[in-house]
N, C-alpha and C positions, 0 to 999 in steps of 0.2 A: 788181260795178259795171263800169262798160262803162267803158277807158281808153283813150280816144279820141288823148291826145298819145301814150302810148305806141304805140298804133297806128300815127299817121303817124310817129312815129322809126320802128319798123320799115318800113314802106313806105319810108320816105326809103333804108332803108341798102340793102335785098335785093329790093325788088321788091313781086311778088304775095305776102302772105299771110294764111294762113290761122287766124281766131281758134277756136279750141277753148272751146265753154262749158257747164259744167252745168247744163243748164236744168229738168232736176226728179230724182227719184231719189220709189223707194220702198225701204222697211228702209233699212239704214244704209247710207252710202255715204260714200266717202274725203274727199270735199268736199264745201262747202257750194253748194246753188246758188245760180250769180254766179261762181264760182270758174272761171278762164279760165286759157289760156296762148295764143302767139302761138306759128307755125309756118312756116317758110318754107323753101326747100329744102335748105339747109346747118346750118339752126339751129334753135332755141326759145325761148323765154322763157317764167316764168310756169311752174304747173304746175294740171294736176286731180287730182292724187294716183293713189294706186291701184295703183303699180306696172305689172300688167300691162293695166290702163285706157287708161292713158297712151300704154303703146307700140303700143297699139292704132290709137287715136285719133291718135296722131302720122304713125304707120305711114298711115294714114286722110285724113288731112288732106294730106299730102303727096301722095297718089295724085292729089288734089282739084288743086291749084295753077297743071295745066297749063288747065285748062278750068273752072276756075272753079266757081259753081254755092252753094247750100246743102244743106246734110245734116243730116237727124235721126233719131240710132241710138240706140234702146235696148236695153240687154244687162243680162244675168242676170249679177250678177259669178261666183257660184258652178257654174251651170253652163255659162256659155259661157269662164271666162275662169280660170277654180277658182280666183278668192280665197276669203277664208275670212268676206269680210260676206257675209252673209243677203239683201242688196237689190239692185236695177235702177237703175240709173241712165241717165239721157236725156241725149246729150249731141246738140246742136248744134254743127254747123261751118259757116263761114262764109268766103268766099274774098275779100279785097280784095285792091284797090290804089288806087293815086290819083286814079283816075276812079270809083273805086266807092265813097271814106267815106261814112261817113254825117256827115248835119247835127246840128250839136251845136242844136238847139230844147227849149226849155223845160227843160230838164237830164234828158231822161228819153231813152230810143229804144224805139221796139214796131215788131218787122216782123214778118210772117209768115213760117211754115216750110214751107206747102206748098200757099201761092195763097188760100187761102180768104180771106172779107172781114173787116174788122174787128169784132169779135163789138163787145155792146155794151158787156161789162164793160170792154174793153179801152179805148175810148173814154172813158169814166167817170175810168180812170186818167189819162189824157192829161189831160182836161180838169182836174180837179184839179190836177197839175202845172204847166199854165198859169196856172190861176187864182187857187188858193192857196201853189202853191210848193210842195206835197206830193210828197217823190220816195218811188215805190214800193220793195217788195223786187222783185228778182229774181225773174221767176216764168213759167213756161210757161201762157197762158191758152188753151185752145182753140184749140192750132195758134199759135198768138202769142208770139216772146217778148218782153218786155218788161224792160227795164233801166235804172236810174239812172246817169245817168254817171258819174265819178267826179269827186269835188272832193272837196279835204282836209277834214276836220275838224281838224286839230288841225298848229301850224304852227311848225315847227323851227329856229332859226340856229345855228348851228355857225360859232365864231369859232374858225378857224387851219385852215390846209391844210396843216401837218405830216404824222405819221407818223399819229398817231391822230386828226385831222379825216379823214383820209383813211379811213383802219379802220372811223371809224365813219360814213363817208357810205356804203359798199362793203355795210355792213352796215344800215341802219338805210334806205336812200332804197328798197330791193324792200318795206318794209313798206304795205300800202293807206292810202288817206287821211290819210297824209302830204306836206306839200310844206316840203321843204327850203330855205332861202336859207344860202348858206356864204359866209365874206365873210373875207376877209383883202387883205393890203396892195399885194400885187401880181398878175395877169394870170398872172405866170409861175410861180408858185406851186401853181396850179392842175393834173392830170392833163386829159389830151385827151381822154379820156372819161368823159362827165356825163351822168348819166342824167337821164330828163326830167322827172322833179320835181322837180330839184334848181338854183336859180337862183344864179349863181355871183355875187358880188360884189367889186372889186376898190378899195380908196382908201388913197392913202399915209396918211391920217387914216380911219383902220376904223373908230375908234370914233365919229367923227360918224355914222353911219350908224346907231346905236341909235335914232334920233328915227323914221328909218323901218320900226321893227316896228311890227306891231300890240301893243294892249295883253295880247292871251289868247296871244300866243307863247311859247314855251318856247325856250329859251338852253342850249347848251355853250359856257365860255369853254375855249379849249384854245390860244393863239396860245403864240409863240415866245417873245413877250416878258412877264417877271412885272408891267413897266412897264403894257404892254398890257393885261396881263389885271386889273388893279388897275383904269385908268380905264373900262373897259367894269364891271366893277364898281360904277363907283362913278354911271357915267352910267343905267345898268340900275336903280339902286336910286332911281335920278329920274325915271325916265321910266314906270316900272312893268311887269310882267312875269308869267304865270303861274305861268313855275314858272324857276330861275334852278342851273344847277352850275359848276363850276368843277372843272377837274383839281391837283392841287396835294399835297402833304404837310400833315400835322395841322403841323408847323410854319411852313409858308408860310401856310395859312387861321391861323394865330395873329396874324402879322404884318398879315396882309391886315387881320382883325378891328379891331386899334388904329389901323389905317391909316382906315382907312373911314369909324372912330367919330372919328377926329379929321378926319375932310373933315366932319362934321355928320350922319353917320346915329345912328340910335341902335339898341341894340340886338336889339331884334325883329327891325326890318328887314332885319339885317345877317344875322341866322339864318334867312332865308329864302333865302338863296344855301345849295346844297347842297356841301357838299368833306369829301373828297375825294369824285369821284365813282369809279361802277363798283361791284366787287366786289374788294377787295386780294387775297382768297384765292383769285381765279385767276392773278395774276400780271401784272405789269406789262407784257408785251407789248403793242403796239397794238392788234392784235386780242383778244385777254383782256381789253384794258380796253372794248372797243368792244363786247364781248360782254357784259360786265356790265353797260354805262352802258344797251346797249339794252333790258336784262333788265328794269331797274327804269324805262325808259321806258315799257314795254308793261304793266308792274304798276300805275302810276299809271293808264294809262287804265281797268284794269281794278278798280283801284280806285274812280275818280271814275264810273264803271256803274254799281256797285254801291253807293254812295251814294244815286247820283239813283232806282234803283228803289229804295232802301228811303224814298226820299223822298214819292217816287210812291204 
């Protein structure tokens, strides 16, 4: 998917750069097409896999910056580059800056790679995206590429800018089609660098601020205070929620339990808060915890997939 804010945070911070995208592959190839990274003279973001793909195309992109321009290379990985897939992969590059974004229209973008006009399948797409809301995959049409922008599917609040909100924003806000909202009690609290799906929220009272998620959001309580994380609990269990954890010991979630059940929940409801969360078997570090909580955030989605196609 095509990341349009991440592009203007990159343009805002370095200038001209250059987006990297896999816009087709035959045989196997390190990424999928859609799979992008941003380039610019000092840096990168984002990757296409592949090893020496990469340092190609980065190598590649960089040459590109001073003069701008598009480019579409396709390479043999095994004979031009000796990895060990089997397949070609097509990548496109693309040179910005802030006189050259494109327009975020219809949630889709299709330009051409090498002048030609718009075939008609390509049109087809478009129009469906306007009319019906239909956003394509990812795909090279006839000199064309075409891309869905991106926007979340699935929407995260992380209460507490400690040690492990922090861990696991670091670790969890580079995943696609997420968008973050992180909210704790104070402005200062926060680090100076926020990536761009990640909306920071700041109120000496955090927890009134439960009224503003949506209902299909998914919750980490992790704040400083057991206080805190007790009434966002307990406002979470009134306001409704996807899916709801809490960081804590089998002996705080006991307490929590009786606590909860005697503000008026009952039961069920109360076990659909998860605690502790993470994985205990890698260890309490922030990042070990951060690493486990995202482990079983990504198994969830790849759970509730495979539900709906066997539903399907």
């Amino acid at each position: 998917m095509f990341d349009l804010p991440a592009l203007q945070q990159a343009i805002a911070a370095h200038g001209t750069v250059a987006r990297v995208v896999i816009a087709a592959h035959d045989g196997s190839s390190p990424r999928e097409v859609g799979a992008a990274m941003l380039v610019w003279a000092q840096g990168q973001s984002g990757t296409i896999g592949g090893g020496a793909l990469e340092h190609e195309a980065t190598r590649s992109a960089r040459a590109m910056l001073a003069d701008g321009g598009t480019r579409l290379d396709r390479t043999p990985l095994g004979p031009k580059l000796g990895q060990c897939c089997g397949g070609a992969v097509t990548v496109l590059t693309e040179v910005f800056d802030a006189s050259t974004l494109p327009l975020r229209e219809a949630g889709v973008i299709a330009r051409s790679t090498d002048g030609r006009a718009m075939p008609l399948a390509v049109k087809r797409i478009l129009a469906r995206a306007r009319g019906e809301g239909v956003a394509p995959r990812a795909s090279l049409i006839q000199g064309w590429m075409v891309e869905p922008f991106a926007r979340p599917d699935r929407h995260l609040w992380i209460w507490g800018a400690g040690h492990v909100g922090r861990a696991l924003v670091s670790v969890m806000a580079p995943l696609p089609g997420l968008a973050i909202t992180w909210v704790d009690v104070a402005e200062s609290r926060f680090p100076d660098d926020i990536p761009p799906n990640v909306t920071c929220r700041a109120a000496p009272d955090a927890a009134g601020l439960v009224t503003d998620a949506p209902l299909q959001a998914e919750h980490l309580i992790l704040t400083f205070s057991h206080a805190l994380d007790l009434e966002l609990c307990h406002r979470l269990l009134g306001h409704g929620f996807a899916r709801c954890g809490l960081i804590g010991s089998a002996t705080k979630w006991a307490r929590f339990r009786s606590r909860l059940a005697a503000l008026g929940h009952n039961p069920a409801s109360i076990g659909r808060i998860d605690c502790p969360i993470g994985d205990p078997s890698l260890g309490k570090h922030p990042q070990a915890i951060a690493v486990g909580v995202a482990a079983a955030f990504l198994l969830n989605r790849k759970t509730n997939a495979s539900r709906q196609e066997n539903a399907g």
